[in-house]
N, C-alpha and C positions, 0 to 999 in steps of 0.2 A: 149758906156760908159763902161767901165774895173769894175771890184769888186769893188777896192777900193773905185771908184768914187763914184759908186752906193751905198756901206757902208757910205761914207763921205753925202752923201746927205740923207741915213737912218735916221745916226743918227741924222742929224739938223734937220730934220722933226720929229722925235723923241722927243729929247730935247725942240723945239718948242710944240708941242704938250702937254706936261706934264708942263711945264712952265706955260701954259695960261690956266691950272685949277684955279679954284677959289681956294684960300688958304682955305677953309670952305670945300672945295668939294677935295681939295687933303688931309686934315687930317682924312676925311670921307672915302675915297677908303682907304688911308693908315691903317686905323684901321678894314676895310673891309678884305682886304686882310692878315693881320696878324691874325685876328681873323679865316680865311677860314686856312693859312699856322698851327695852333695851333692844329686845326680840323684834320689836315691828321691823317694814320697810323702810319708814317715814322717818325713825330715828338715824336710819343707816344714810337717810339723805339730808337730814338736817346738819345745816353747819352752825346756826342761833338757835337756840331755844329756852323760851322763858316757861320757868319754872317759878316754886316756891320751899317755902323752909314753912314746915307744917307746924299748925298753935292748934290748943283747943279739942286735940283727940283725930286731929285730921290725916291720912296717909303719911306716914314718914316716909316722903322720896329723896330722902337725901344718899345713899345708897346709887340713888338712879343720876343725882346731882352729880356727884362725884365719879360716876364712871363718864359721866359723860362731858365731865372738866378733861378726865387723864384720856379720855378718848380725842382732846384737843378741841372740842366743840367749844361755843362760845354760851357759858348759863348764865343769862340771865334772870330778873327777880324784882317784883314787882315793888313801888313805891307809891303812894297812894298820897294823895293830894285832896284837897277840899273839894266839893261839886262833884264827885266820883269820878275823881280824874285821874290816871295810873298812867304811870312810868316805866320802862323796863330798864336796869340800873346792872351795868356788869363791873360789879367792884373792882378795886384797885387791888385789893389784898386781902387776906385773911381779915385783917382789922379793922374795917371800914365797912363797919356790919354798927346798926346802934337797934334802940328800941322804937320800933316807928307809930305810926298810925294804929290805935285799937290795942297798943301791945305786943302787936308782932314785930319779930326783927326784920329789921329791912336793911340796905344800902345804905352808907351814906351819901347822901347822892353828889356830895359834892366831891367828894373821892371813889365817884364810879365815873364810866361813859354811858350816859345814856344812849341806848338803842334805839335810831326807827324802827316802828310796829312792821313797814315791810321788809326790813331785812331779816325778820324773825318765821322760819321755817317750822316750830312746833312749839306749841302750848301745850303748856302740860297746868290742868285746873281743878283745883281743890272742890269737892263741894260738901254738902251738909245731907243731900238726900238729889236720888236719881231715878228714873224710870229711862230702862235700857233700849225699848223697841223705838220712843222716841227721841231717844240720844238729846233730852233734857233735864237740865238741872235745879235745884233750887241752891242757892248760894246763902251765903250771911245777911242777905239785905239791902246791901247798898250799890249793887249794881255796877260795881267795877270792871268787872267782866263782861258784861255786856256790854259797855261801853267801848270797852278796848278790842275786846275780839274783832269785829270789826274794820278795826285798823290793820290788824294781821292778813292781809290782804292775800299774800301767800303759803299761810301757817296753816298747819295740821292743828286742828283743838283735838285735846285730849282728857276727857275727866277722868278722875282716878279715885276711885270708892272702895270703901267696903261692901261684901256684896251684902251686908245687913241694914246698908241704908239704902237698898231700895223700896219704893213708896208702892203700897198697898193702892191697887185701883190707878187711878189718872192720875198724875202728879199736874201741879197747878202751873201755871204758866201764863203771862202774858204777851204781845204781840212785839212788844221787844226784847224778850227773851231769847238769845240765841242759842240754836240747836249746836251739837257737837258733832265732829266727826266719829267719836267713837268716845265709847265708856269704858275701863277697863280695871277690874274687880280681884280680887284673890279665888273668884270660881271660875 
């Protein structure tokens, strides 16, 4: 079986995996884990930080979103563009949120400020399935995050899982795959 394969079948065991939480036991890890991500160092020094609004079964950090608007921090939140190309988008207001790219809600970006990737201090990154010793991930696909990380040139990456989509054995990964600073689970 090639990468991909083994990534393609990560992350359906992944996505199944986090899907067949009790919805009582996934807002329970979720508030786990933003309450553990609020607790770091790195949040206590970040002044930007791009986050997301979870689809699809993924960590509800919005919890962690919201402490850290009233904490005065700057959230922003990713916009996704054709060629895997992503934005970080700090809305205008409550309202200026539409349905974007894949279905998820995003910005509207023309009623946000877009952020430079270097003024942004911590990512905080969705994924589908992890292996924790290597602090990599398998994502959706299309590579947005690896693209952008990158540009975070002073940001803390942060994944934020369930600890039940961690991968059995080796998780797959390619050579532009970016490693994480940390992974961080409801265990």
């Amino acid at each position: 079986m090639d990468t991909e394969q083994r990534k393609a079948e990560q992350r359906r065991e992944g996505i199944a995996a986090r899907k067949a939480l009790e919805p009582e036991e996934a807002r329970r890890a979720s508030r786990l884990i933003s309450e553990k991500l609020l607790a770091t160092p790195f949040y206590d020094r970040a002044r930007t930080i791009f986050s997301y609004r979870a689809f699809n079964g993924e960590v509800d950090v919005s919890y962690f979103n919201e402490q850290a608007a009233c904490d005065g921090k700057r959230v922003t939140y990713p916009v996704c563009h054709a060629g895997g190309k992503m934005v970080a988008a700090l809305p205008a207001d409550g309202d200026a949120w539409e349905v974007g790219k894949y279905g998820i809600r995003a910005p509207v970006e023309a009623r946000s400020l877009i952020v430079d990737p270097a003024e942004i201090d911590l990512v905080v990154v969705p994924c589908t399935a992890f292996d924790g010793p290597s602090r990599m991930r398998v994502g959706m696909g299309a590579g947005y995050y690896d693209r952008y990380l990158p540009q975070c040139t002073g940001a803390v990456s942060v994944a934020v899982a369930y600890a039940v989509q961690a991968v059995r054995g080796e998780i797959a990964y390619d050579r532009w795959d970016v490693p994480l600073n940390m992974i961080i689970t409801d265990y």
